[in-house]
Structure formats: structure tokens, C-alpha cells
DRENPA-3360 file (N, C-alpha, C; in nm, 2 decimals, always signed):
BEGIN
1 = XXXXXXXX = -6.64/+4.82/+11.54/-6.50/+4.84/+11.55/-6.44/+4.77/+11.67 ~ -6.35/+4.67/+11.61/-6.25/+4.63/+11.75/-6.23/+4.75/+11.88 ~ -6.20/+4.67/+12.01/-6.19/+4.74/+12.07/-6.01/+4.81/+12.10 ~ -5.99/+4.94/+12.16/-5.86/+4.97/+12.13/-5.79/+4.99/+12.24 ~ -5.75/+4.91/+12.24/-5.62/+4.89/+12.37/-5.52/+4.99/+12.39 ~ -5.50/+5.08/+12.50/-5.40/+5.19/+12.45/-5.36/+5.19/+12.60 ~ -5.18/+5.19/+12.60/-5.11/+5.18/+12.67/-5.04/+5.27/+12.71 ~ -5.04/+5.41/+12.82/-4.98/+5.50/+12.86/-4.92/+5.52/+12.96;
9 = XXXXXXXX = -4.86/+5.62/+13.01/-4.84/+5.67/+13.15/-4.94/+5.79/+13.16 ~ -4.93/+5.81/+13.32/-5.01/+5.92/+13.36/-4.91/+6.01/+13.37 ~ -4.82/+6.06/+13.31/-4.74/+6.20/+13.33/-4.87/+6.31/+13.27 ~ -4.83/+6.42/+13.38/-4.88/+6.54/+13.30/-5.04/+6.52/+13.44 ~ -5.06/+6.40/+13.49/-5.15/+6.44/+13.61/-5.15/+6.36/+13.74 ~ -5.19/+6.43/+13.84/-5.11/+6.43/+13.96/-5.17/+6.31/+14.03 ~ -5.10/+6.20/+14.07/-5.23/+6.06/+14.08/-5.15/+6.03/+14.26 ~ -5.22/+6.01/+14.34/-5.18/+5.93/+14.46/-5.18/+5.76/+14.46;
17 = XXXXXXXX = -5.29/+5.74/+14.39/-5.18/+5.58/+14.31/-5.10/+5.55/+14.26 ~ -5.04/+5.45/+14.32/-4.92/+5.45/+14.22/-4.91/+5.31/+14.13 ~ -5.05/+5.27/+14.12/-5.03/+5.09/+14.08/-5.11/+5.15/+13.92 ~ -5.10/+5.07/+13.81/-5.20/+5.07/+13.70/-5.33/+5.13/+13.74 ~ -5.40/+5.16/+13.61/-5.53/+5.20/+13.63/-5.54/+5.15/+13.45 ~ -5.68/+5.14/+13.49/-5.73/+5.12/+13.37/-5.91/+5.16/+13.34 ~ -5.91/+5.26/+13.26/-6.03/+5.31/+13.21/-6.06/+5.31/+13.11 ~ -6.25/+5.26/+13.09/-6.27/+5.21/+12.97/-6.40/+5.31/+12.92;
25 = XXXXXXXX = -6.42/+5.34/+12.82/-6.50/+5.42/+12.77/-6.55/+5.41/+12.65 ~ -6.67/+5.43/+12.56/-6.75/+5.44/+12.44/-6.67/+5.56/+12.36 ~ -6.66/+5.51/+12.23/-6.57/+5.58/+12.12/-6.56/+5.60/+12.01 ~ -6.60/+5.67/+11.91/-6.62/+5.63/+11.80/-6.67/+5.53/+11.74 ~ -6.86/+5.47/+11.81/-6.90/+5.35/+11.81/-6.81/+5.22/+11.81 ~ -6.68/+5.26/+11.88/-6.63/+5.15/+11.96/-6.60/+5.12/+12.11 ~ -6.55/+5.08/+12.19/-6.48/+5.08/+12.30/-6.32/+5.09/+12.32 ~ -6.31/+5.19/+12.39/-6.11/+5.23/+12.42/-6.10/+5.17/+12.57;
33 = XXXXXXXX = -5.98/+5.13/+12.57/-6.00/+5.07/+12.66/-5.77/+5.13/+12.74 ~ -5.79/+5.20/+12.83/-5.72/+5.29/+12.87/-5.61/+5.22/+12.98 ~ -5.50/+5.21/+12.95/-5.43/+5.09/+13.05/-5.29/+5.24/+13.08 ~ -5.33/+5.29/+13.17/-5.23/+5.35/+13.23/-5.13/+5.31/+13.35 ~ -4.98/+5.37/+13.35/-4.88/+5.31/+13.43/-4.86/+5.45/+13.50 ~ -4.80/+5.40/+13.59/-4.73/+5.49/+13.71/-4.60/+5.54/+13.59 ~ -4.58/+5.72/+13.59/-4.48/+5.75/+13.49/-4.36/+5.74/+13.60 ~ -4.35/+5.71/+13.70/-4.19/+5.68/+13.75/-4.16/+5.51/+13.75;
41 = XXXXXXXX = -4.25/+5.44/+13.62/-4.21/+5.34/+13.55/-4.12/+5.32/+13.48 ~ -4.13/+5.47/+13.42/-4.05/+5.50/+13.30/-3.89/+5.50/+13.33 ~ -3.87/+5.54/+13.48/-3.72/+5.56/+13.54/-3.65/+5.46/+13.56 ~ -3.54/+5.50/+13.49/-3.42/+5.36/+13.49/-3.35/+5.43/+13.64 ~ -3.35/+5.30/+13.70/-3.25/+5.33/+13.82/-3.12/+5.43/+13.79 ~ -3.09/+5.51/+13.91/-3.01/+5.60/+13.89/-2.89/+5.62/+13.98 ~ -2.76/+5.64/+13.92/-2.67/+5.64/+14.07/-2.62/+5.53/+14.09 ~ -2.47/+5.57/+14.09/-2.37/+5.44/+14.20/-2.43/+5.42/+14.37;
49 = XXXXXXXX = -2.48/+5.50/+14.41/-2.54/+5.50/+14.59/-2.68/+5.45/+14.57 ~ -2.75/+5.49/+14.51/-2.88/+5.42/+14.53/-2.85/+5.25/+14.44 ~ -2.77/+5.21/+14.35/-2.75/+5.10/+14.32/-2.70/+4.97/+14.44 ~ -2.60/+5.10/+14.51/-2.56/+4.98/+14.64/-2.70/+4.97/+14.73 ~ -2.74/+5.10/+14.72/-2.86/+5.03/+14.85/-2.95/+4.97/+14.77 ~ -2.94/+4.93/+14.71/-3.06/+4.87/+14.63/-3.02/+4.69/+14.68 ~ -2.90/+4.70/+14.62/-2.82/+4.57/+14.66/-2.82/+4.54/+14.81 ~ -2.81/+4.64/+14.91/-2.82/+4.62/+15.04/-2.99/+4.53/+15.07;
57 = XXXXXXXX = -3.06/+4.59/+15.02/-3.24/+4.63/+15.03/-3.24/+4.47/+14.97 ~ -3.18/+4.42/+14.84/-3.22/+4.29/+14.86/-3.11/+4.17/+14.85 ~ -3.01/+4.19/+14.92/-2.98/+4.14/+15.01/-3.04/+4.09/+15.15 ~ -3.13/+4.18/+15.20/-3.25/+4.10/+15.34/-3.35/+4.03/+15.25 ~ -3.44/+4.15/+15.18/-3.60/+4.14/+15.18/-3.59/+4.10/+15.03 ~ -3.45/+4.01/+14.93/-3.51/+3.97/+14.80/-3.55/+4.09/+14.68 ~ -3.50/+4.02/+14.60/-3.51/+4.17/+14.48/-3.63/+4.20/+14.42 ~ -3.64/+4.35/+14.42/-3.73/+4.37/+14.35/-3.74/+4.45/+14.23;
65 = XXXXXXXX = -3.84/+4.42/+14.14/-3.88/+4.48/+14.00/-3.84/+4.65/+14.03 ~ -3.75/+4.67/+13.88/-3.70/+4.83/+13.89/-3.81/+4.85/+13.80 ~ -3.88/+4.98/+13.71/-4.01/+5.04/+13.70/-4.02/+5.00/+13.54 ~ -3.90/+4.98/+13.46/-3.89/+4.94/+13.32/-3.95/+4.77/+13.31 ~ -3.87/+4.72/+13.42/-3.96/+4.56/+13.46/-4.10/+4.55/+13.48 ~ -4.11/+4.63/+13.58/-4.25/+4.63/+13.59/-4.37/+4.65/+13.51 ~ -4.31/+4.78/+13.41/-4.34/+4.80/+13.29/-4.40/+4.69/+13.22 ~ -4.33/+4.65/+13.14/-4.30/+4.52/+13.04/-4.35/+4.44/+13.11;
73 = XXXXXXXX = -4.36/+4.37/+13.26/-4.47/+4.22/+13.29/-4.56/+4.32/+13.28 ~ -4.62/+4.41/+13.32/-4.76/+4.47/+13.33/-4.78/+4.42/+13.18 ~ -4.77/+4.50/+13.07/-4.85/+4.52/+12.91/-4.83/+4.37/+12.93 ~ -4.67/+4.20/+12.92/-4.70/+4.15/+12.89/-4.84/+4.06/+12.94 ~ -4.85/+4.08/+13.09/-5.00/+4.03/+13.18/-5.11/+4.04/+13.10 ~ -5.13/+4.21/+13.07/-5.22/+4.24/+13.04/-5.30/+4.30/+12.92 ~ -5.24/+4.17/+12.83/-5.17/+4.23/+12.65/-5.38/+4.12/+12.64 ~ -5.45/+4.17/+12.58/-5.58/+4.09/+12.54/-5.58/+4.00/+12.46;
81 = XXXXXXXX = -5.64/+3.93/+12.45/-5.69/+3.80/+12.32/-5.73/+3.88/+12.22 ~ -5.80/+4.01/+12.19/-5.88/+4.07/+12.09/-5.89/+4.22/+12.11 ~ -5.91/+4.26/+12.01/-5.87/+4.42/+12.01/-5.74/+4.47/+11.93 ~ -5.75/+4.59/+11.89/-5.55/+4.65/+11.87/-5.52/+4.72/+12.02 ~ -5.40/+4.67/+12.02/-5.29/+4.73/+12.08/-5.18/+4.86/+12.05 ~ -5.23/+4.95/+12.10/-5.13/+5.07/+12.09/-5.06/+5.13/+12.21 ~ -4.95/+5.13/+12.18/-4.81/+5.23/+12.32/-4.86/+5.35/+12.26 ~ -4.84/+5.41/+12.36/-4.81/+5.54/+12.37/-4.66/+5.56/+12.32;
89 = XXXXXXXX = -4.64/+5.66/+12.21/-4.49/+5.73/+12.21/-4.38/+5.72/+12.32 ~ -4.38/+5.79/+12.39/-4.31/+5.74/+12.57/-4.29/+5.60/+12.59 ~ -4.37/+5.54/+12.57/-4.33/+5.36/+12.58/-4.20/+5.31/+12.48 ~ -4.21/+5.36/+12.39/-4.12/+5.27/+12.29/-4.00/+5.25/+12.34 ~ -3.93/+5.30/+12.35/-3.78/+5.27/+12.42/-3.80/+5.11/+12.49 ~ -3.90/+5.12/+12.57/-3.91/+4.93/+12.62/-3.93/+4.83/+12.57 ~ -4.01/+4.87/+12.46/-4.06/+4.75/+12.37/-3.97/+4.74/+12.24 ~ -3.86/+4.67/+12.20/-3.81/+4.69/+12.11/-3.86/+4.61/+11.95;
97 = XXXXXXXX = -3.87/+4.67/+11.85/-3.96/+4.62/+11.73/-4.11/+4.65/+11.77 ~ -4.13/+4.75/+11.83/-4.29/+4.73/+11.88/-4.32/+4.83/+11.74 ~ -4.47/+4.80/+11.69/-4.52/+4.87/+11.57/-4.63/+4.92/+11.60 ~ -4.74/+4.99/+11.59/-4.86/+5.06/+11.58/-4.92/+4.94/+11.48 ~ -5.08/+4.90/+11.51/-5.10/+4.86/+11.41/-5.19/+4.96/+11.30 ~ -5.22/+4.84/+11.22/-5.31/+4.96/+11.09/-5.42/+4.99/+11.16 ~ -5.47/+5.14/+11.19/-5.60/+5.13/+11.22/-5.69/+5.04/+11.17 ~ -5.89/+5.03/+11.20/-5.94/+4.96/+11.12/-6.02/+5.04/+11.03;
105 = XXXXXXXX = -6.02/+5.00/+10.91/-6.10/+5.11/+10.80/-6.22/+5.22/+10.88 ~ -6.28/+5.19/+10.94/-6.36/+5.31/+10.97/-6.30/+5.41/+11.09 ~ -6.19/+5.38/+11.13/-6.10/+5.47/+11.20/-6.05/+5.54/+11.16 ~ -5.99/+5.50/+11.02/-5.88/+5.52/+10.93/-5.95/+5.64/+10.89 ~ -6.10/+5.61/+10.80/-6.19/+5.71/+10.75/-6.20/+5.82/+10.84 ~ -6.23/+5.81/+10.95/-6.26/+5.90/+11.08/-6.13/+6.01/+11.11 ~ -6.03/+5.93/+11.08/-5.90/+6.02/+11.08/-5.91/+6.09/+10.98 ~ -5.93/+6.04/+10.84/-5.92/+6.13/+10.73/-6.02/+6.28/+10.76;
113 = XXXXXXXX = -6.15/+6.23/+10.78/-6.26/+6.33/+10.84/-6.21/+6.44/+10.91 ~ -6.12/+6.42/+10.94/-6.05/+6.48/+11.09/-5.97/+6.58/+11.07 ~ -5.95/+6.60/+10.93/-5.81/+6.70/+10.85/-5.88/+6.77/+10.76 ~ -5.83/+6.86/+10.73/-5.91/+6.99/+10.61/-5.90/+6.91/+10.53 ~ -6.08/+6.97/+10.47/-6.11/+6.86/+10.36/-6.06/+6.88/+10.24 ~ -6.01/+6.78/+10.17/-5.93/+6.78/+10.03/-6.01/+6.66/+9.96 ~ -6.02/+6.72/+9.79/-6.13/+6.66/+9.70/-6.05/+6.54/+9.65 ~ -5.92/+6.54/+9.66/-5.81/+6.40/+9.56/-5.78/+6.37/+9.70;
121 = XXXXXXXX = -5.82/+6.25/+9.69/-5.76/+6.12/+9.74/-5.63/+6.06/+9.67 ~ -5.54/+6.04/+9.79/-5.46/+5.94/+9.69/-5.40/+5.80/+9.79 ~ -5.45/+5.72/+9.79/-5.40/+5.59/+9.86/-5.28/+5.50/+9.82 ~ -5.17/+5.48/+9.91/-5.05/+5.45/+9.87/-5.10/+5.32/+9.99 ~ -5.03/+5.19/+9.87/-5.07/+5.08/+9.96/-5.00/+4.95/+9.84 ~ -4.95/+4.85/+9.88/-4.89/+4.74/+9.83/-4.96/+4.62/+9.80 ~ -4.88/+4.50/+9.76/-4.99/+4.38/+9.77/-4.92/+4.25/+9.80 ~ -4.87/+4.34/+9.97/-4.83/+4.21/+10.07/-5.01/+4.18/+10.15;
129 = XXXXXXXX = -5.04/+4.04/+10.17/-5.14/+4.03/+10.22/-5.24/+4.07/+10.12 ~ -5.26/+4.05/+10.02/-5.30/+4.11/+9.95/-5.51/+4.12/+9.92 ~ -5.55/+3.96/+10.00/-5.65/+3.97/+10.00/-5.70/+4.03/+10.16 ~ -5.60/+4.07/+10.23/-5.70/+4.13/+10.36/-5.66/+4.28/+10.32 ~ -5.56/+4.36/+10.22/-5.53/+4.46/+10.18/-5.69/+4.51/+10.10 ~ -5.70/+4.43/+10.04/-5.81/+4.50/+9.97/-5.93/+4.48/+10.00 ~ -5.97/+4.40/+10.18/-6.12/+4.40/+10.23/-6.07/+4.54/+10.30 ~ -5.98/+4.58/+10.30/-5.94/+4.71/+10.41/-6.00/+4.82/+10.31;
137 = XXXXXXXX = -5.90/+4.80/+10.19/-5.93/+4.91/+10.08/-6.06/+4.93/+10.10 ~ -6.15/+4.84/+10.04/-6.28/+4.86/+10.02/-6.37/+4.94/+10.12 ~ -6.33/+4.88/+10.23/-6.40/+4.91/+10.36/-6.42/+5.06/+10.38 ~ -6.25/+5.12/+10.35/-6.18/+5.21/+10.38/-6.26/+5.32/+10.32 ~ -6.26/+5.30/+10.16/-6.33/+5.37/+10.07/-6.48/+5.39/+10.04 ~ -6.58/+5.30/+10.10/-6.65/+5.32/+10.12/-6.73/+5.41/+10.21 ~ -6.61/+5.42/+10.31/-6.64/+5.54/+10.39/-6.66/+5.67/+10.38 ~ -6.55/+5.69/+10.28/-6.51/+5.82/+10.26/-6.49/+5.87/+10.08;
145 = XXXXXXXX = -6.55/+5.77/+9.98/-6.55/+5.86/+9.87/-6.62/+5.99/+9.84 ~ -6.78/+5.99/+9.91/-6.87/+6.08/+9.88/-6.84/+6.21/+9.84 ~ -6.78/+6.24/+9.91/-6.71/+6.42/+9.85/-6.61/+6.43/+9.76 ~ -6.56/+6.28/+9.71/-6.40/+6.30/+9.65/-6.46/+6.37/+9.51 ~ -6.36/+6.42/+9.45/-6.38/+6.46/+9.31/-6.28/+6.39/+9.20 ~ -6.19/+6.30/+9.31/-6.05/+6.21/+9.22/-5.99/+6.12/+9.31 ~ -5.92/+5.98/+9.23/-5.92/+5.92/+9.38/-5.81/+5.83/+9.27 ~ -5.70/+5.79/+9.34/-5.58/+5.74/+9.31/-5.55/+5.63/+9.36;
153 = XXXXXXXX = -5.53/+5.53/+9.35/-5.47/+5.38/+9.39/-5.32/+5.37/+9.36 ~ -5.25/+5.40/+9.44/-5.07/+5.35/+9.42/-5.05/+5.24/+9.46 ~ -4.98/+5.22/+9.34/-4.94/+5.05/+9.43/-5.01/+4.91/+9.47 ~ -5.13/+4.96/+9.39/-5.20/+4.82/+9.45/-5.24/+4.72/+9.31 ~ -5.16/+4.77/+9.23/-5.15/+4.63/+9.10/-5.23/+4.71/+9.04 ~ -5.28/+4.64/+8.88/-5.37/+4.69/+8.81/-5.48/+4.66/+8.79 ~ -5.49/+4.53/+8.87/-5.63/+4.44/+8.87/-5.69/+4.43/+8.99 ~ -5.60/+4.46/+9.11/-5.66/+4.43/+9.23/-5.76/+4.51/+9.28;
161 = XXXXXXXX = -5.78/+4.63/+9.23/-5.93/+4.65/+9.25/-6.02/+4.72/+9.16 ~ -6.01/+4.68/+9.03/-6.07/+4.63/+8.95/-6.20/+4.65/+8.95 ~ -6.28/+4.58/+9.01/-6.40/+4.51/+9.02/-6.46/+4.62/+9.11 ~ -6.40/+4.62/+9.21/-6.46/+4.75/+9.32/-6.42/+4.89/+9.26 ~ -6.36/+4.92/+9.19/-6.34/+5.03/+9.10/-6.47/+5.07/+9.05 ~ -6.47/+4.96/+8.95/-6.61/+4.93/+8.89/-6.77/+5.02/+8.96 ~ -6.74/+4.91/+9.04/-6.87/+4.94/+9.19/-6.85/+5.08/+9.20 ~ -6.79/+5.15/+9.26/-6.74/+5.29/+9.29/-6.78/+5.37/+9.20;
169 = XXXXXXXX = -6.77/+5.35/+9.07/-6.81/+5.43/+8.98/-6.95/+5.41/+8.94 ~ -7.05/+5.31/+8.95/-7.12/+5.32/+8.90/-7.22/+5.36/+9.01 ~ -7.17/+5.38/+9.13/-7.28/+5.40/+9.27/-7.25/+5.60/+9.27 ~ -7.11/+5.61/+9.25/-7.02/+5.77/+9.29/-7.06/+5.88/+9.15 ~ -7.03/+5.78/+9.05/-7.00/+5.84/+8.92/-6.89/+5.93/+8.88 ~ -6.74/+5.85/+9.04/-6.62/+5.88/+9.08/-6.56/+5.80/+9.00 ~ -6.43/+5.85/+8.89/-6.35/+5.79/+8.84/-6.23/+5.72/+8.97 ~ -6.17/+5.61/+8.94/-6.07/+5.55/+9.01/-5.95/+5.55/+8.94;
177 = XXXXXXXX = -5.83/+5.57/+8.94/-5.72/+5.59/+8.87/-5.62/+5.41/+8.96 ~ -5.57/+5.34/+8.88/-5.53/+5.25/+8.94/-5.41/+5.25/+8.90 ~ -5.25/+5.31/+9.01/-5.12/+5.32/+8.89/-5.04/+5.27/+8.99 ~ -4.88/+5.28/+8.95/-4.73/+5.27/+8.97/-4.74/+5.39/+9.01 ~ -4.74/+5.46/+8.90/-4.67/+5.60/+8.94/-4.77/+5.70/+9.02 ~ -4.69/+5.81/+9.12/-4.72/+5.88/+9.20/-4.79/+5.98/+9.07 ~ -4.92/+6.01/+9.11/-4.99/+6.13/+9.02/-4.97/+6.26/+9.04 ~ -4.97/+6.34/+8.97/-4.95/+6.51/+8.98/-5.07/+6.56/+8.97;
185 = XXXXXXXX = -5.06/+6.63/+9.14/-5.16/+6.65/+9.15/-5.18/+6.82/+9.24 ~ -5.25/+6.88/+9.25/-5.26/+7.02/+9.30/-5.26/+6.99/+9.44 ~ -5.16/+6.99/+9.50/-5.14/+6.98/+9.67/-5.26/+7.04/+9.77 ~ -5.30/+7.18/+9.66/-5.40/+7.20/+9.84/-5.52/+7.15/+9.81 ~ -5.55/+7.06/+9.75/-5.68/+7.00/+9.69/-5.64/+6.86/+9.75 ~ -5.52/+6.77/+9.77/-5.48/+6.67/+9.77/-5.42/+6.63/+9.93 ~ -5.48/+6.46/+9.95/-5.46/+6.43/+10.10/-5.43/+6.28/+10.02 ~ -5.27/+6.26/+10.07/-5.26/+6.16/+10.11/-5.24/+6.03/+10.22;
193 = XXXXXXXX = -5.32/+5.87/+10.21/-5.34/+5.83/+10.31/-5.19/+5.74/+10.24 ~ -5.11/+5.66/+10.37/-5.02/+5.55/+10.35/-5.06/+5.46/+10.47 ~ -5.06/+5.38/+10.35/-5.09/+5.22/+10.45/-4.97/+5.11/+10.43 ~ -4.86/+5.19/+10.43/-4.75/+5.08/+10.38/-4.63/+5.06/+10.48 ~ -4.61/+5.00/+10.57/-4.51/+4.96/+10.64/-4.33/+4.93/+10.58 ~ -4.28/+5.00/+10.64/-4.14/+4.99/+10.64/-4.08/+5.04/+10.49 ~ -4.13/+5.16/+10.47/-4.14/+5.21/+10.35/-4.11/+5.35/+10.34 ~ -4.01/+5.44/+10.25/-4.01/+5.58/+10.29/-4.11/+5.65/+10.22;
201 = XXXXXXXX = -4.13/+5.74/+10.26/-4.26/+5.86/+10.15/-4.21/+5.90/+10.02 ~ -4.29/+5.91/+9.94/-4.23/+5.98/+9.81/-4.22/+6.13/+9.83 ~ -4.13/+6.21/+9.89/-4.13/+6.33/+9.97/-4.06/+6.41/+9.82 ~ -4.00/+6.32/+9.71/-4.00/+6.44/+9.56/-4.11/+6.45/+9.53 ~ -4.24/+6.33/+9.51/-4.28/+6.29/+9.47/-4.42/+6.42/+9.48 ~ -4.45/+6.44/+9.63/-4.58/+6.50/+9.67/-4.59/+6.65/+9.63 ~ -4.68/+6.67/+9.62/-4.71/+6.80/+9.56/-4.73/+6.89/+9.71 ~ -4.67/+7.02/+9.64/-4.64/+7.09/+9.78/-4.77/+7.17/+9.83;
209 = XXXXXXXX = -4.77/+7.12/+9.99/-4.93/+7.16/+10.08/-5.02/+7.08/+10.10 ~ -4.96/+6.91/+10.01/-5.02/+6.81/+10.07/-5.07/+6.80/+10.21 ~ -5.18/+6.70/+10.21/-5.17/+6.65/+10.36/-5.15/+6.48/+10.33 ~ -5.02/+6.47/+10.46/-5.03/+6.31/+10.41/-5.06/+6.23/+10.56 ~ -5.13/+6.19/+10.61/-5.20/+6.07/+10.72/-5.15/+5.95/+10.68 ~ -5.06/+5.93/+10.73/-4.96/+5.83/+10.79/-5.03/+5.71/+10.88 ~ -5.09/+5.62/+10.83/-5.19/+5.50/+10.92/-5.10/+5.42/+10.99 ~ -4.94/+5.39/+10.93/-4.86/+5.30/+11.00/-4.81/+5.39/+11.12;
217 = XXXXXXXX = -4.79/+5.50/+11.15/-4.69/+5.57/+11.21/-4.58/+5.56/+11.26 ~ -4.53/+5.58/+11.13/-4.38/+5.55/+11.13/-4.31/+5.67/+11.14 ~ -4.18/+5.67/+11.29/-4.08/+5.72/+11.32/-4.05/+5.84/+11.19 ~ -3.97/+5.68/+11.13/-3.89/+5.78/+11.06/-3.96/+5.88/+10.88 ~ -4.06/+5.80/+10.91/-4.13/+5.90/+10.83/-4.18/+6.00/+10.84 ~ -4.20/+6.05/+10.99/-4.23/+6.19/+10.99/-4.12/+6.26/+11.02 ~ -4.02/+6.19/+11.08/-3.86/+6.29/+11.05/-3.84/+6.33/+10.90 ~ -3.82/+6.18/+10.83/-3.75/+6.22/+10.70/-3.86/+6.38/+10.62;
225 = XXXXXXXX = -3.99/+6.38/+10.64/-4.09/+6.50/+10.61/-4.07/+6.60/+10.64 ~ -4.02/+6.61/+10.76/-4.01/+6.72/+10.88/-3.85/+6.78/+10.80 ~ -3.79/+6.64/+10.81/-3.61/+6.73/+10.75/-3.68/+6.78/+10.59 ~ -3.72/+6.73/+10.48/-3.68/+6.73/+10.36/-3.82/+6.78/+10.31 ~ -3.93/+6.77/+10.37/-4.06/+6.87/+10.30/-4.14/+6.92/+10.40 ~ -4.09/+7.04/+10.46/-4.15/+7.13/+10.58/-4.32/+7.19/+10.50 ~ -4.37/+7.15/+10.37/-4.47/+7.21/+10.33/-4.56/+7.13/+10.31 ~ -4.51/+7.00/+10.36/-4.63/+6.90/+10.37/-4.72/+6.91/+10.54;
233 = XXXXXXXX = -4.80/+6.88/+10.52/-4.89/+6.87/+10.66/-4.90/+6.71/+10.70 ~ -4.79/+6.69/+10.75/-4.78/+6.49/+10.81/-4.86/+6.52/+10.94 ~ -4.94/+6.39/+10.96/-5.05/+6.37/+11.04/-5.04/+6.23/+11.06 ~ -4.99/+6.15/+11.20/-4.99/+6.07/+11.23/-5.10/+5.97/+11.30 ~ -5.15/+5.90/+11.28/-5.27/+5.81/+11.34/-5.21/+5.82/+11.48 ~ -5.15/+5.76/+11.49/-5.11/+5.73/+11.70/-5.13/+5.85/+11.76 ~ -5.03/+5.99/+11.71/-5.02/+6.08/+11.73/-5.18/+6.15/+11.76 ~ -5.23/+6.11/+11.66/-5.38/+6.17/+11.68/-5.45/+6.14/+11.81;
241 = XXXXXXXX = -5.44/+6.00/+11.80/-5.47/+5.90/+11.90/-5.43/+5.96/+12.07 ~ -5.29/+5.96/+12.06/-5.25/+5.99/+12.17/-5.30/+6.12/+12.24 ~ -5.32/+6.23/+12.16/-5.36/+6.33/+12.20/-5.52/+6.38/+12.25 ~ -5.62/+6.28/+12.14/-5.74/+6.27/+12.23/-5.75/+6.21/+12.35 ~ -5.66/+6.12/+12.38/-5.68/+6.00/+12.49/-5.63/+6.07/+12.54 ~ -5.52/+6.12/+12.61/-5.51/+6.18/+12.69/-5.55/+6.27/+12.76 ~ -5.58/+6.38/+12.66/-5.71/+6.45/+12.73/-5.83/+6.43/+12.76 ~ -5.86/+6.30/+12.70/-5.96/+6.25/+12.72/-5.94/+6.20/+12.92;
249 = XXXX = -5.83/+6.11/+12.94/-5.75/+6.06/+13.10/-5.80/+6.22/+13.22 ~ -5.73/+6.27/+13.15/-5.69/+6.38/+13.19/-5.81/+6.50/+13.26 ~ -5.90/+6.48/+13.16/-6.01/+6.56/+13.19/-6.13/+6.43/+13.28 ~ -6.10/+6.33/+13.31/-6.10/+6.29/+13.40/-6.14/+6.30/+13.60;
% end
């Protein structure tokens, strides 16, 4: 597993540094790799009086970086050649268009693991990219059919996996359903994953008590859930993310 870059502040613990830190650790047979900022980064200057003395201050001694600047060259300095990259929630406001990426399939699997187990699978996913879409698929499902008892393909054409359908069935003796349409399916038996960027949920669509794990983590997808299907159980990758890691910092 790539290694995973994750970009936070230290709010919530009490640090007498005040420059970056960065801690790296073993992880889910991969490496995390922990790039924390000073949280009075996050402060936009404040005040007509502290603006003038600011102006006074470099007027002698030359201007310097306010904490959102500093911010932003830090990640851009210290952005890697290899790995994903993830902000922390609290960052976004600086980075504008910044996205989460797709986990990598055995993360993805790992997160599923990670939620009350449900026997239907249902995978919502498209066919932008279509041949690194379906080394993901595969990967993804390999991980985690063993307990399925049903297992759904949205959206990913009718031939595109096909072949590994095939495979699946004759190793599982797991049917694969390959459709358009959203399937009707018994919600508390049912977990759905979304791997589809810039896309709303089928929130008529889901059977109520679902669980749906959201791999892009998208904003406004777990609002639009939160407003219009309070009986779904939305589960965000980052979100997950953010919450081990930090306790992970933390207990430090």
C-alpha cells in the first residue's frame, strides 16, 4: 500500500513547538506519514490595530508570512513525489478545489471491514478511466467478497467486468449482478461503497438502514444524506481517517 500523506493541525493538543512536525508510523501494512501544522496557522489576521502594527513591524524588519501563508508554502514544500495526499477537514478552506483521493483497494476493503457487517454489496462506480477503474474494482473485490451473499455492479457498463464476474463466480460460487439500475435491496443486510466523484447519491434510490461508505468524500454528499435520508448510516473515508490519526497524534 502507498504510503499516506496526511496533513493536519495539532488543535486539541498542547505543543510548545510551534514550527511543523512530522510523524511517521506502520499501518495497515503500509506507512502514514503525519505532517502536522501549528493550529494558529489556521488564523486569519485579525483587527484594524493589529493590521497597522503589522504594517509598522514590516515597515523596519520586512514582511512577514501571516499563518494561512505559511500554511500553503508548507504542504506546497512538502507535497511528495509518491504516496496519497490527504488534508485534514480544517484545511480545506485554504486549498481551493482540493479533493481527497480514492483510497487504494485494500484500504477501501479495510474500511468496508470496519462497519457492521452486511451480506449485499452494492458498488456504485462509472467508466471514466475506465481501465484503472476496473484494476481498482478487481483488487477491491477480491478483498472482500468472501462473506458476500450478493454483490451488485452500478454503473460500470455491461461488459466491463464481465470476465472477472466470471472468475468470482467460479472461485466464490457468488453471483455478480452487472446493472444501470439501483437494485432493491433489504437495507439492513445492504452496504453501499461509492467510488464516483462529483456525483449526488441515489438518496430515493437506497433502501432504508443502508450503510453507504463514501470512498470520494464528498462534502456535499454527506449533507445532502444528513438533510434528506437521516436512516442511512453515511460513513466517510477521510472522516474515518481523520479520526484514527488523530488519536493516533494525540496519544502520542
Amino acid at each position: 500500500m502507498q504510503t499516506i500523506h496526511y496533513f493536519m493541525s495539532d488543535t486539541g493538543k498542547q505543543k510548545e513547538d510551534t514550527r511543523p512536525r512530522e510523524t511517521s508510523f506502520l499501518w495497515q501494512d503500509g506507512r502514514v506519514c503525519l505532517h502536522t501544522v501549528p493550529s494558529e496557522w489556521l488564523l486569519m489576521p485579525r483587527g484594524e490595530e493589529k493590521e497597522n502594527r503589522q504594517r509598522i513591524r514590516e515597515r523596519f524588519f520586512g514582511r512577514r508570512e501571516n499563518g494561512p501563508e505559511r500554511l500553503k508554502r508548507y504542504v506546497k514544500d512538502t507535497l511528495p513525489e509518491d504516496g496519497q495526499v490527504w488534508l485534514a477537514p480544517e484545511l480545506d478552506s485554504f486549498f481551493d478545489g482540493y479533493e481527497s483521493p480514492l483510497p487504494e483497494p485494500e484500504l477501501a476493503a479495510f474500511l468496508l471491514r470496519r462497519q457492521p457487517f452486511r451480506e449485499i454489496l452494492i458498488l456504485l462506480t462509472d467508466e471514466s478511466d475506465r481501465m484503472r477503474m476496473r484494476w481498482w474494482q478487481e483488487r477491491f473485490l477480491e478483498e472482500c467478497f468472501f462473506d458476500l451473499n450478493g454483490l451488485y455492479l452500478v454503473g460500470a457498463g455491461e461488459t466491463a467486468l464481465e470476465e472477472f464476474c466470471g472468475w468470482l463466480y467460479a472461485q466464490s460460487g457468488l453471483p455478480a449482478c452487472v446493472t444501470e439500475a439501483f437494485p432493491d435491496t433489504d437495507g439492513r443486510k445492504t452496504a453501499v461503497v461509492d467510488l464516483r466523484f462529483h456525483t449526488r447519491p441515489p438518496f430515493r434510490e437506497l433502501a432504508s438502514g443502508s450503510i453507504y461508505l463514501d470512498l470520494t468524500s464528498g462534502a456535499q454528499k454527506q449533507r445532502l444524506l444528513g438533510e434528506k435520508r437521516r436512516d442511512i448510516s453515511y460513513v466517510s473515508a477521510r472522516n474515518y481517517l481523520d479520526t484514527v490519526f488523530k488519536a493516533r497524534y494525540n496519544a502520542i
